[in-house]
CHARMM-style PDB file with segment names, atoms N, HN, CA, C and O in Angstrom:
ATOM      1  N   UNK     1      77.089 118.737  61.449  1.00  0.00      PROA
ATOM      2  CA  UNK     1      77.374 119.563  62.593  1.00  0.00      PROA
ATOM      3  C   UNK     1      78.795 119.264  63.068  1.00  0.00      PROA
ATOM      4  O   UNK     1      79.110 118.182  63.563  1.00  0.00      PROA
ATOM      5  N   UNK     2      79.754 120.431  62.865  1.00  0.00      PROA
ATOM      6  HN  UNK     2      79.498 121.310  62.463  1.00  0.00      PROA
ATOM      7  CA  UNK     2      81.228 119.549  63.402  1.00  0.00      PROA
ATOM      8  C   UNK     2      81.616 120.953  64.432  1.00  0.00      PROA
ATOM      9  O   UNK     2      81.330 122.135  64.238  1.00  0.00      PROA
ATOM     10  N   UNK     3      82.077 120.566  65.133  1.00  0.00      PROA
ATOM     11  HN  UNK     3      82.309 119.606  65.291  1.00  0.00      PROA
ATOM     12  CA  UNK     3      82.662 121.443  66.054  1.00  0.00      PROA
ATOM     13  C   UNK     3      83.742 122.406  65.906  1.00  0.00      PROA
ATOM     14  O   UNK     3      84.184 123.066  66.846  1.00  0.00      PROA
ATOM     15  N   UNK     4      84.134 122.468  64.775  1.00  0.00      PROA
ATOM     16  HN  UNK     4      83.775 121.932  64.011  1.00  0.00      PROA
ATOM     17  CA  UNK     4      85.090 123.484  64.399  1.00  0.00      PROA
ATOM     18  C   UNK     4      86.702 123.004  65.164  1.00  0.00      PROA
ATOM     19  O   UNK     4      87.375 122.006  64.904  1.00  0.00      PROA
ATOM     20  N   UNK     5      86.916 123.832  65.913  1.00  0.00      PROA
ATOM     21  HN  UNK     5      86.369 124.642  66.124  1.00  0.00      PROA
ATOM     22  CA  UNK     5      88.086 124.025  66.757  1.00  0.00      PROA
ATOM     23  C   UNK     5      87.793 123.959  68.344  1.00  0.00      PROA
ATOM     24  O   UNK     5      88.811 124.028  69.032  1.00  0.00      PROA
ATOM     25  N   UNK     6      86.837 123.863  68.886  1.00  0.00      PROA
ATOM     26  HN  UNK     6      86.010 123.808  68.327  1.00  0.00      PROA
ATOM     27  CA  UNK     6      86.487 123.686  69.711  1.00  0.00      PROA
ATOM     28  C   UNK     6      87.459 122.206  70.539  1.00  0.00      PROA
ATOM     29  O   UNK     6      88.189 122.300  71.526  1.00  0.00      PROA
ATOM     30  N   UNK     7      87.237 121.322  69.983  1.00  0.00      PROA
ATOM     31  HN  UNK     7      86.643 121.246  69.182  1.00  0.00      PROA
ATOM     32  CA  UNK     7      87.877 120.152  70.263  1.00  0.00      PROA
ATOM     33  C   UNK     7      89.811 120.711  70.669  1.00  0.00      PROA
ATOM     34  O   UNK     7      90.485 120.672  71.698  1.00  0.00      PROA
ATOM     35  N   UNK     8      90.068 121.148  69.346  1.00  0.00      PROA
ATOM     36  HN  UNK     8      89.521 121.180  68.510  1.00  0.00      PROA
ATOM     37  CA  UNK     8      91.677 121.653  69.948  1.00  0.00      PROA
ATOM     38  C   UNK     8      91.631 122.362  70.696  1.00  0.00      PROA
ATOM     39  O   UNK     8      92.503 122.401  71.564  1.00  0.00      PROA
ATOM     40  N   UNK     9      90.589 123.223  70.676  1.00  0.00      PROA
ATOM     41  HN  UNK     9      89.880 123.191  69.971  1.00  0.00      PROA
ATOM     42  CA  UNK     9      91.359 124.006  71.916  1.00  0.00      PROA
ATOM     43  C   UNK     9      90.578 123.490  73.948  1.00  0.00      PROA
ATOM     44  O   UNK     9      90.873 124.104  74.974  1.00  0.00      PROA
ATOM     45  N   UNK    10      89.826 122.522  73.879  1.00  0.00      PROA
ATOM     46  HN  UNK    10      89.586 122.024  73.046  1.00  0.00      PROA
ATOM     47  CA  UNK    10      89.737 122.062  74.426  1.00  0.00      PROA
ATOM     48  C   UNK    10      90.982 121.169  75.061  1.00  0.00      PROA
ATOM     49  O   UNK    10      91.348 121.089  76.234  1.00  0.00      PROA
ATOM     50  N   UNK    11      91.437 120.607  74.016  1.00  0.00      PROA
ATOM     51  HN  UNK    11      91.140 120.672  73.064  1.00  0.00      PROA
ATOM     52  CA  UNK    11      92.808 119.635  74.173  1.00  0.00      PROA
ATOM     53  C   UNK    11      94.068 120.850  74.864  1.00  0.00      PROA
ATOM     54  O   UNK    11      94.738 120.698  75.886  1.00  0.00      PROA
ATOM     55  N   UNK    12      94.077 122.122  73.835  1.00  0.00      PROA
ATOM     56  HN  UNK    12      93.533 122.246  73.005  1.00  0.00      PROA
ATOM     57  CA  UNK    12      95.203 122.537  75.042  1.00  0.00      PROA
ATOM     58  C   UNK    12      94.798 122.906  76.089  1.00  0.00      PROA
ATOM     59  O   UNK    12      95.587 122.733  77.018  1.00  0.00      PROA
ATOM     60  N   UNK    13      93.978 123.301  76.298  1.00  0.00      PROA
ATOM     61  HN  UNK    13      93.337 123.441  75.543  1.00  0.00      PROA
ATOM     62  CA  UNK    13      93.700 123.979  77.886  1.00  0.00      PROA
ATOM     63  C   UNK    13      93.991 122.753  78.730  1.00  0.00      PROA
ATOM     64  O   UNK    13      94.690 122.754  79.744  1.00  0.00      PROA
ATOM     65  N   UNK    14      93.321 121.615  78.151  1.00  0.00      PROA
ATOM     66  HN  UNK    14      92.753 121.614  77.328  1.00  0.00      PROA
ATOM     67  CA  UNK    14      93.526 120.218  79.755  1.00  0.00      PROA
ATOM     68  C   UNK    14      95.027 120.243  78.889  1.00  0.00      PROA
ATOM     69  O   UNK    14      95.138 120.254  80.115  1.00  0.00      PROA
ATOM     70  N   UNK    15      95.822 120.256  78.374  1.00  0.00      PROA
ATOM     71  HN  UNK    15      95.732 120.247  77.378  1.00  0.00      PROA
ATOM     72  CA  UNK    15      97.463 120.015  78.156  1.00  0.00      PROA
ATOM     73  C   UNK    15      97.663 121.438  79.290  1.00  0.00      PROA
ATOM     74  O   UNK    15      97.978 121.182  80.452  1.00  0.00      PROA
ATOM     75  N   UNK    16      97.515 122.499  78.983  1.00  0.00      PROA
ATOM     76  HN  UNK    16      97.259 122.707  78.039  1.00  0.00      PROA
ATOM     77  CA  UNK    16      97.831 123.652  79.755  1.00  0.00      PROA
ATOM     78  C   UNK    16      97.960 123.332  81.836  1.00  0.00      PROA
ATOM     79  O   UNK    16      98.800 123.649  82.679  1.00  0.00      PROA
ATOM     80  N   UNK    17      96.512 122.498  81.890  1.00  0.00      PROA
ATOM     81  HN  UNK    17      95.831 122.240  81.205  1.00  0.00      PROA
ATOM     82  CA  UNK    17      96.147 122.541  83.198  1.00  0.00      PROA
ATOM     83  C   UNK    17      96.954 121.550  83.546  1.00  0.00      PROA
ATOM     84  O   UNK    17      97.201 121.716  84.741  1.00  0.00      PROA
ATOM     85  N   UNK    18      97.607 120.419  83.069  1.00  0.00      PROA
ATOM     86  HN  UNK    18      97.407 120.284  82.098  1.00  0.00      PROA
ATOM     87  CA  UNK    18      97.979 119.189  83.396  1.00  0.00      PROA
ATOM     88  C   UNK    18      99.543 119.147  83.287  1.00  0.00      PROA
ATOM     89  O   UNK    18     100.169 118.169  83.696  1.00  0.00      PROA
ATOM     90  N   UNK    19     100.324 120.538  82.567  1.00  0.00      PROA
ATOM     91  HN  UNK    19      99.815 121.332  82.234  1.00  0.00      PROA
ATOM     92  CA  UNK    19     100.937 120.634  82.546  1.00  0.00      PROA
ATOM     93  C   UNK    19     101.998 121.152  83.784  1.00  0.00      PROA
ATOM     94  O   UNK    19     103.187 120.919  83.562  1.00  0.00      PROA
ATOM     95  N   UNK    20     101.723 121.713  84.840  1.00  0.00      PROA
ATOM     96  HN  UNK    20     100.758 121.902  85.020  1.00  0.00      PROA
ATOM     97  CA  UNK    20     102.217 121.911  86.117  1.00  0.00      PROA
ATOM     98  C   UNK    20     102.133 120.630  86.783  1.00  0.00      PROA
ATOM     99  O   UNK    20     102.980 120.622  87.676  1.00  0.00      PROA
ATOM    100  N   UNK    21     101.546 119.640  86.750  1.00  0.00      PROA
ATOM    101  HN  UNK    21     100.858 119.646  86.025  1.00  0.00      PROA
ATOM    102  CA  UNK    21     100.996 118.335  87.127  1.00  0.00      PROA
ATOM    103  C   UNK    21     102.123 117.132  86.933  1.00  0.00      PROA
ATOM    104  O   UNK    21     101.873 116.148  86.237  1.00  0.00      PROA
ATOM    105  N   UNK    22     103.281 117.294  87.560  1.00  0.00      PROA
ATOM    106  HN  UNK    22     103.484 118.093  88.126  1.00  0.00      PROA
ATOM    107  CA  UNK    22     103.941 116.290  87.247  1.00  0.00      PROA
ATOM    108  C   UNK    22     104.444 115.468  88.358  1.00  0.00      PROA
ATOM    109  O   UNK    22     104.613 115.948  89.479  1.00  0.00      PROA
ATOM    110  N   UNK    23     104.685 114.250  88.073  1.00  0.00      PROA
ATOM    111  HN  UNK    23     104.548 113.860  87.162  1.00  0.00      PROA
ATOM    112  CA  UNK    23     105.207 113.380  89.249  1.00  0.00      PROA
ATOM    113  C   UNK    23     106.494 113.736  89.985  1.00  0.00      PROA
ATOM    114  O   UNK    23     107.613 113.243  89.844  1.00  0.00      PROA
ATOM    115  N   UNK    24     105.967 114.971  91.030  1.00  0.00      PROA
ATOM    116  HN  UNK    24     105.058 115.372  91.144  1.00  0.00      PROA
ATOM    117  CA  UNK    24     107.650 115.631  91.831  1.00  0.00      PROA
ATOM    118  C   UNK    24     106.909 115.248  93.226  1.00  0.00      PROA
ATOM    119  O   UNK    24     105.709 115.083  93.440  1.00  0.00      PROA
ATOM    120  N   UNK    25     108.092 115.156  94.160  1.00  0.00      PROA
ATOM    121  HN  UNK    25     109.068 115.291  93.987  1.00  0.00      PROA
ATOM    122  CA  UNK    25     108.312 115.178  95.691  1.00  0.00      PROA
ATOM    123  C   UNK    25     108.331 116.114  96.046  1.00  0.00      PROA
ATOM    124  O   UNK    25     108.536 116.939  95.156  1.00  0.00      PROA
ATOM    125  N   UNK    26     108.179 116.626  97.278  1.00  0.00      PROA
ATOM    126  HN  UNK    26     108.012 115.955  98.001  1.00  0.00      PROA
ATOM    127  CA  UNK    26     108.140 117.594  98.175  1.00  0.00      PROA
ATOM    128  C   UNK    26     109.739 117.649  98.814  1.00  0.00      PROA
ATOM    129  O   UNK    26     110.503 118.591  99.023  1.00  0.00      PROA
ATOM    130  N   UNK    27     109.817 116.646  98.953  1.00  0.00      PROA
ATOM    131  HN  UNK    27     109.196 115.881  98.784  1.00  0.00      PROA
ATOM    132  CA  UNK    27     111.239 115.752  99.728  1.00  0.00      PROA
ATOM    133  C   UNK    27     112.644 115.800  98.942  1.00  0.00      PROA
ATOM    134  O   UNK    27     112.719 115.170  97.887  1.00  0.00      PROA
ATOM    135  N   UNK    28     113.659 116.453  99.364  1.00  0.00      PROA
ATOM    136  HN  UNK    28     113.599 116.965 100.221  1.00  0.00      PROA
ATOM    137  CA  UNK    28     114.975 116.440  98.803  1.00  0.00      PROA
ATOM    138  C   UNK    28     115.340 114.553  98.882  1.00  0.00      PROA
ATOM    139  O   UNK    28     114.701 113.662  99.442  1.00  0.00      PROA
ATOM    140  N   UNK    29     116.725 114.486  98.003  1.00  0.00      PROA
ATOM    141  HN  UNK    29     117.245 115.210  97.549  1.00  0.00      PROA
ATOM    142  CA  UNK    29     117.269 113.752  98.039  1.00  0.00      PROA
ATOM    143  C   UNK    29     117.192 112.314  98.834  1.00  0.00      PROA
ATOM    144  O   UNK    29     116.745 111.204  98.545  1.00  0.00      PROA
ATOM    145  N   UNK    30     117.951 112.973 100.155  1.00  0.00      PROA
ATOM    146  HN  UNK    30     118.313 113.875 100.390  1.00  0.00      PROA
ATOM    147  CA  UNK    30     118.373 113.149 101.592  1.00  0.00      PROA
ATOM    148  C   UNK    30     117.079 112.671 102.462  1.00  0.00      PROA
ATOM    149  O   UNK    30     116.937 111.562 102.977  1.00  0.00      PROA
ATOM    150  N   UNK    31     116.133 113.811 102.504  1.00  0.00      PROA
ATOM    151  HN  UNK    31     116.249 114.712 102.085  1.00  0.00      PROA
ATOM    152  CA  UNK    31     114.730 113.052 103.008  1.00  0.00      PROA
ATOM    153  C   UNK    31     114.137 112.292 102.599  1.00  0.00      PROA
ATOM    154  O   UNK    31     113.319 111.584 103.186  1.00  0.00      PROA
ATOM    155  N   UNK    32     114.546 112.287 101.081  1.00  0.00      PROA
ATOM    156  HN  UNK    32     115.211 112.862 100.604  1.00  0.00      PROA
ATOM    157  CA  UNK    32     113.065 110.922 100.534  1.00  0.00      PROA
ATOM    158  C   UNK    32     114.001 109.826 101.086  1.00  0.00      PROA
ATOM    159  O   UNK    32     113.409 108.878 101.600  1.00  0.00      PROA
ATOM    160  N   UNK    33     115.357 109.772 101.080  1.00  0.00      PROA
ATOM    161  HN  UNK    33     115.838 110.543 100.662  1.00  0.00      PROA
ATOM    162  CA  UNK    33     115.966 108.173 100.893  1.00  0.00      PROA
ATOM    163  C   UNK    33     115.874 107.994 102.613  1.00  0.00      PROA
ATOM    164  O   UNK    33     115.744 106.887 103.136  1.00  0.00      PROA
ATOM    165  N   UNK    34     115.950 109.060 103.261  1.00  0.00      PROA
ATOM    166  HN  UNK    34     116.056 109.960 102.836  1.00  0.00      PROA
ATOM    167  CA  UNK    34     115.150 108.571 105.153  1.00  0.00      PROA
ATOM    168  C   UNK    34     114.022 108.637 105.045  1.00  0.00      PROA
ATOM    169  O   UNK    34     113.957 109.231 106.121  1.00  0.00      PROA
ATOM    170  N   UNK    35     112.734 108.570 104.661  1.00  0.00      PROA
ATOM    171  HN  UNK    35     112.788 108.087 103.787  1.00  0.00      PROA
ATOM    172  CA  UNK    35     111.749 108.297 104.476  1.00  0.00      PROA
ATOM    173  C   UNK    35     111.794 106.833 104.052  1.00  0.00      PROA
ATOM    174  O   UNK    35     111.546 105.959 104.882  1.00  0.00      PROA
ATOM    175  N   UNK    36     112.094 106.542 102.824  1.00  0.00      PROA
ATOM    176  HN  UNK    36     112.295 107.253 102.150  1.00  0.00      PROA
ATOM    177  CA  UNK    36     111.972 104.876 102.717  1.00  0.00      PROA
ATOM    178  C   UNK    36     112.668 104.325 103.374  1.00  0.00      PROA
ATOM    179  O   UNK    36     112.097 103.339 103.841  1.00  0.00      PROA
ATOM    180  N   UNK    37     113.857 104.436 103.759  1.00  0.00      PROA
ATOM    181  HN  UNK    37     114.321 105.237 103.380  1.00  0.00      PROA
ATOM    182  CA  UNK    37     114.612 103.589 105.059  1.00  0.00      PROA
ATOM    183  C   UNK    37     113.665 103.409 106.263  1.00  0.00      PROA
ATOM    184  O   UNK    37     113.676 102.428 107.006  1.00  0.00      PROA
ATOM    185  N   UNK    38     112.845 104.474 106.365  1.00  0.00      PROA
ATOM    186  HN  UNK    38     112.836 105.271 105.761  1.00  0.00      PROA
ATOM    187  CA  UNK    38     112.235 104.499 107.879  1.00  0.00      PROA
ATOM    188  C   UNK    38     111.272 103.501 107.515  1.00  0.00      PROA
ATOM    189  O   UNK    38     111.003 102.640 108.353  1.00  0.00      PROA
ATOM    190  N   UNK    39     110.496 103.478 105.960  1.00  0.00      PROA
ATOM    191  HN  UNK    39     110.715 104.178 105.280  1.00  0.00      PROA
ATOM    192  CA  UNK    39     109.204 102.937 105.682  1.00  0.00      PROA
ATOM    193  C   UNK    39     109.450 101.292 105.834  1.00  0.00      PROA
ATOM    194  O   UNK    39     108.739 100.455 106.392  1.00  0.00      PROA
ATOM    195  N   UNK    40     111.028 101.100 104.959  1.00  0.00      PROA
ATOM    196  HN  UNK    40     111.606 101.779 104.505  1.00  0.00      PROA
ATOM    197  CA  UNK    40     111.310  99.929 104.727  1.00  0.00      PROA
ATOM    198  C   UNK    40     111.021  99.292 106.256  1.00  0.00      PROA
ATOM    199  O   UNK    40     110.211  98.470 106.683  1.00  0.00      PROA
ATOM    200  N   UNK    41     112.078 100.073 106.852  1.00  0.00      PROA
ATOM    201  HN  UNK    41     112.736 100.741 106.505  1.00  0.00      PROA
ATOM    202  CA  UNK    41     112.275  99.685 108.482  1.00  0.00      PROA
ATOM    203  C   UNK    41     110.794  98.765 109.336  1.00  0.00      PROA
ATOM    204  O   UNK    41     110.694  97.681 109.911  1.00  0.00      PROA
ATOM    205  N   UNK    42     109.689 100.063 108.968  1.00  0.00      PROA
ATOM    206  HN  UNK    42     109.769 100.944 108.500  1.00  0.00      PROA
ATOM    207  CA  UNK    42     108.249  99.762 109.332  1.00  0.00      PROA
ATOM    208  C   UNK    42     108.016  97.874 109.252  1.00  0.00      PROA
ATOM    209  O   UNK    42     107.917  96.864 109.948  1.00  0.00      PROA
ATOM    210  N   UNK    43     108.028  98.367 107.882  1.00  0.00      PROA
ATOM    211  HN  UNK    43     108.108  99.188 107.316  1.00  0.00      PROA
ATOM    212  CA  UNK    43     107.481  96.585 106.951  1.00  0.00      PROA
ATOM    213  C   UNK    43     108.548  95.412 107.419  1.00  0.00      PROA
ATOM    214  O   UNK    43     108.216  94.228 107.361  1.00  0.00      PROA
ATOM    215  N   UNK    44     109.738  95.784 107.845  1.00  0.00      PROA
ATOM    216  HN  UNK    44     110.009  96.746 107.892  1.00  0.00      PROA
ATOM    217  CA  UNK    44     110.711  94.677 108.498  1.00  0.00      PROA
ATOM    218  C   UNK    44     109.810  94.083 110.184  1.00  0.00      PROA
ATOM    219  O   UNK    44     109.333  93.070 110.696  1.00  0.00      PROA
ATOM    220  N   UNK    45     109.942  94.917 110.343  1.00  0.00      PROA
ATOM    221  HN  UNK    45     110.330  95.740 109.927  1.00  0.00      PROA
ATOM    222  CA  UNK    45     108.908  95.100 112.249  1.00  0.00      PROA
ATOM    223  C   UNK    45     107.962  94.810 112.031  1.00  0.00      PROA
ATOM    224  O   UNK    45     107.276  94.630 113.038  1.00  0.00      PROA
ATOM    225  N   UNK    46     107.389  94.610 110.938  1.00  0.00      PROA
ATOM    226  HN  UNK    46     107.945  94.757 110.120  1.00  0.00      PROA
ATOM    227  CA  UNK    46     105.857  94.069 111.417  1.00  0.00      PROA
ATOM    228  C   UNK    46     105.797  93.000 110.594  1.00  0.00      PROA
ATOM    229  O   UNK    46     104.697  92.459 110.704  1.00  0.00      PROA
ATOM    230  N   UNK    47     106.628  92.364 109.677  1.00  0.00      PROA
ATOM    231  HN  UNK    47     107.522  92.804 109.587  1.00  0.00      PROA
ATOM    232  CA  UNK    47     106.696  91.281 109.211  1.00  0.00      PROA
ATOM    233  C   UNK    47     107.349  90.181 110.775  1.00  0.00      PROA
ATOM    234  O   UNK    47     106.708  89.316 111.372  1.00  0.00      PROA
ATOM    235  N   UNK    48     108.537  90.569 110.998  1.00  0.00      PROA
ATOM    236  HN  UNK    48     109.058  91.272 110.513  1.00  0.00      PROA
ATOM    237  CA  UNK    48     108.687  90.267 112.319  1.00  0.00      PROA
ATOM    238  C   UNK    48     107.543  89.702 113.279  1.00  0.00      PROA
ATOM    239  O   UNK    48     107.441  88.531 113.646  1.00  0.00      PROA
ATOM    240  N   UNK    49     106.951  90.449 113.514  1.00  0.00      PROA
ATOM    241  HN  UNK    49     107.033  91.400 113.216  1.00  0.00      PROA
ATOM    242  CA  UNK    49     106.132  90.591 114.294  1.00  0.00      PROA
ATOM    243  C   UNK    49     105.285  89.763 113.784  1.00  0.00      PROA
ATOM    244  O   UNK    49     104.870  89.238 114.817  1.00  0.00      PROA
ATOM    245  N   UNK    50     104.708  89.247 112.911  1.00  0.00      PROA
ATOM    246  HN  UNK    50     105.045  89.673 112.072  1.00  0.00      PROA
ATOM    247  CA  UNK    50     103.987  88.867 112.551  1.00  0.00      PROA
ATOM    248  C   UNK    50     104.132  87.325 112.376  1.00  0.00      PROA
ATOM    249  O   UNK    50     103.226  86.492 112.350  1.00  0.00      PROA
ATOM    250  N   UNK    51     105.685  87.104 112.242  1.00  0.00      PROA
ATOM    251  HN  UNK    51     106.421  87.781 112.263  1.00  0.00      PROA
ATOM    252  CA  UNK    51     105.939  85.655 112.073  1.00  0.00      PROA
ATOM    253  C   UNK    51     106.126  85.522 113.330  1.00  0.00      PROA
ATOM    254  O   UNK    51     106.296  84.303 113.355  1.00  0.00      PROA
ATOM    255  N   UNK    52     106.269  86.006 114.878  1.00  0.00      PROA
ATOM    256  HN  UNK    52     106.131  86.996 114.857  1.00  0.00      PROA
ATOM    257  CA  UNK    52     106.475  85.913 115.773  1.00  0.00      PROA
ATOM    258  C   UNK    52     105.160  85.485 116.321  1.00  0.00      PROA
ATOM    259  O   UNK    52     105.182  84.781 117.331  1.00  0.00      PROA
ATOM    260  N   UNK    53     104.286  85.736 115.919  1.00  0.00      PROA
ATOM    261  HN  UNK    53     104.267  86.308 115.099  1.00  0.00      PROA
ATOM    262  CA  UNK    53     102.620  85.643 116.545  1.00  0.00      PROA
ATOM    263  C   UNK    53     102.723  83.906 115.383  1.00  0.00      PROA
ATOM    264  O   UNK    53     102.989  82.773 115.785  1.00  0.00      PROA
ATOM    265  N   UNK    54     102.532  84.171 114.544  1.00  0.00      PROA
ATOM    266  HN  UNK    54     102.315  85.091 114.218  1.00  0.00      PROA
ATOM    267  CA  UNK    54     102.749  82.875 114.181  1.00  0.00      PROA
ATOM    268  C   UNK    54     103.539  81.595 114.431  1.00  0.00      PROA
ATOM    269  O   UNK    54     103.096  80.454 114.301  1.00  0.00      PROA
ATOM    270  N   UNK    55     104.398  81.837 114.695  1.00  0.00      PROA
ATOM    271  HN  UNK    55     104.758  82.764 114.801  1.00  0.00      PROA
ATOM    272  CA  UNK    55     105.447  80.992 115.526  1.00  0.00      PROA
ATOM    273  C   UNK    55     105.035  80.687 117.126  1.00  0.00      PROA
ATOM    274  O   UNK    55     105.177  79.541 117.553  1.00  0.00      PROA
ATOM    275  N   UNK    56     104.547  81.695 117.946  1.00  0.00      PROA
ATOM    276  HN  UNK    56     104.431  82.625 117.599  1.00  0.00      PROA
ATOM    277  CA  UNK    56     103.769  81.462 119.062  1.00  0.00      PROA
ATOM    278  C   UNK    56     102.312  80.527 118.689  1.00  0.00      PROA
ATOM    279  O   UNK    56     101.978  79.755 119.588  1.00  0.00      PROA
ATOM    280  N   UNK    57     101.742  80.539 117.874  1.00  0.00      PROA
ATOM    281  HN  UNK    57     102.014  81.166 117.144  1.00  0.00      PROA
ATOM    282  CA  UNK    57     100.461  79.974 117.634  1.00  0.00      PROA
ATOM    283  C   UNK    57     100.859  78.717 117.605  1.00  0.00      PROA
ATOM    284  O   UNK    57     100.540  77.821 118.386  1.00  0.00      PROA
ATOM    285  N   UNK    58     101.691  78.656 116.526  1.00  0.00      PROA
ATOM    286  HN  UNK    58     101.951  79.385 115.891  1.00  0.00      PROA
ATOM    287  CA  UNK    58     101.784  77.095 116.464  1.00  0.00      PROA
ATOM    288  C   UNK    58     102.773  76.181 117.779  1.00  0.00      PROA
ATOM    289  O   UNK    58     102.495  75.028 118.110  1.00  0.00      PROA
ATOM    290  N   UNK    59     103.857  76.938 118.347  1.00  0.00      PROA
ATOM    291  HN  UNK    59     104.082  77.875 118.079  1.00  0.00      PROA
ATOM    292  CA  UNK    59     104.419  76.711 119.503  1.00  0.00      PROA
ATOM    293  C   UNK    59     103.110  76.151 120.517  1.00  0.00      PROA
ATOM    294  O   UNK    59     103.348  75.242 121.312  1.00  0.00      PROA
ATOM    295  N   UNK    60     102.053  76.610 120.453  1.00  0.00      PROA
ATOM    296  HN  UNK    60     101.860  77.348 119.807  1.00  0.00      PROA
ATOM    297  CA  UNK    60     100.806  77.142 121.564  1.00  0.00      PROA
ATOM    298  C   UNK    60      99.930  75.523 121.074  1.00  0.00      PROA
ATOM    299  O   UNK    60      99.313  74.973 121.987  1.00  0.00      PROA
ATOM    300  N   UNK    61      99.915  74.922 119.846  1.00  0.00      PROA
ATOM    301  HN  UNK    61     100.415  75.368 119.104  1.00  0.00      PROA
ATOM    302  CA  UNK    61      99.388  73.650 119.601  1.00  0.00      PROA
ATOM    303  C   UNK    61      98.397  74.205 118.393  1.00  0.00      PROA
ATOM    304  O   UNK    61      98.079  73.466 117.461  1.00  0.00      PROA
ATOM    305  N   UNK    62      98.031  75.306 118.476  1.00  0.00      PROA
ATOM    306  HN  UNK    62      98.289  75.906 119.233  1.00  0.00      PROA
ATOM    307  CA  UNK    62      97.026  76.132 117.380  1.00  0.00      PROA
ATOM    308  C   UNK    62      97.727  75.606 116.111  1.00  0.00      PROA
ATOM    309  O   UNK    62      98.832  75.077 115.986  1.00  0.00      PROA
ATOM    310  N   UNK    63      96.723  75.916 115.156  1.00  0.00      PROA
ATOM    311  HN  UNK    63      95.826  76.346 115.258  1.00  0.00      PROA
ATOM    312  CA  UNK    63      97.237  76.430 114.254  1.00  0.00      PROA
ATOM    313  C   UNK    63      97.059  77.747 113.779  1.00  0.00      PROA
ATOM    314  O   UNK    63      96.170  78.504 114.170  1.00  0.00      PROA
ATOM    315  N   UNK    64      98.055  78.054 112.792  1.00  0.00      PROA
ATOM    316  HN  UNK    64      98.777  77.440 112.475  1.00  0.00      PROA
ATOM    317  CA  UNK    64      97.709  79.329 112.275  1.00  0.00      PROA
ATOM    318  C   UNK    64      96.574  79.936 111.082  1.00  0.00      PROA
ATOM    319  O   UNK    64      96.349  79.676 109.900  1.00  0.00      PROA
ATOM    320  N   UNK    65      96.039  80.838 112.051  1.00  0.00      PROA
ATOM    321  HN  UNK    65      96.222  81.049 113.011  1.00  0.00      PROA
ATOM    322  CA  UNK    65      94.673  81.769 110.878  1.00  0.00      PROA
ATOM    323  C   UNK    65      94.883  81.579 109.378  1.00  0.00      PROA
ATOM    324  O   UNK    65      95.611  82.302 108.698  1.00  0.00      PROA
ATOM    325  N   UNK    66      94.563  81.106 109.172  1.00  0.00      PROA
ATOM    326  HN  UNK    66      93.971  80.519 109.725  1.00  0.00      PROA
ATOM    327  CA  UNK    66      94.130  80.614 107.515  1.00  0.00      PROA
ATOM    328  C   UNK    66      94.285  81.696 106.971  1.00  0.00      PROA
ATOM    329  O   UNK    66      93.833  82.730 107.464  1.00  0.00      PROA
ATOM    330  N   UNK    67      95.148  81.653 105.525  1.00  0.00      PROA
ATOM    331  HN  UNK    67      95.515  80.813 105.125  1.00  0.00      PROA
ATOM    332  CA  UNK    67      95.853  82.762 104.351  1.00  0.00      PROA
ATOM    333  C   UNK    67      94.091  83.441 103.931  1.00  0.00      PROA
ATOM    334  O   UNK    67      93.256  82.555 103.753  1.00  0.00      PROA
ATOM    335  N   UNK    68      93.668  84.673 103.813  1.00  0.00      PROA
ATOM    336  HN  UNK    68      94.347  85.393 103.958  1.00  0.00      PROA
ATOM    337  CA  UNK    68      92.597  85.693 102.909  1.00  0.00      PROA
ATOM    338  C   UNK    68      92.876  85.210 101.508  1.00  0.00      PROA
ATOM    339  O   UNK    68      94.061  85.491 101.333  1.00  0.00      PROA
ATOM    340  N   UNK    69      92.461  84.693 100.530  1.00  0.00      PROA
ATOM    341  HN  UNK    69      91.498  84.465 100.672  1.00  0.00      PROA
ATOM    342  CA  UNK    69      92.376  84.901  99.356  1.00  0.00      PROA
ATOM    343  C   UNK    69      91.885  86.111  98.769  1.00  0.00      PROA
ATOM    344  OT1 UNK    69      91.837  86.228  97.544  1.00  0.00      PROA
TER     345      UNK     69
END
């Protein structure tokens, strides 16, 4: 029992459908690179922030919340 052609042409249609499917942005140039500046920006501020609460803890006699493995 063999499937004939069935199989290829199975293969192009998902090539066909997958073919509009490519890794693009919505975002020019210009916006994507202010987008990650802004994102980077984010992760600076809350790293900040974060060693700041830590630095208060231990300032405070605490210690600090134990690392999640």
């Amino acid at each position: 029992m063999t499937r004939g052609n069935q199989r290829e042409q199975d293969r192009l249609r998902a090539q066909k459908k997958t073919a509009g499917k490519g890794k693009s942005t919505s975002m020019s140039g210009t916006a994507l690179a202010a987008r990650k500046e802004a994102d980077a920006e984010a992760v600076r501020q809350k790293i900040a922030a974060k060693e700041a609460a830590k630095a208060a803890a231990e300032a405070a006699g605490g210690t600090a919340a134990p690392k999640k493995t």
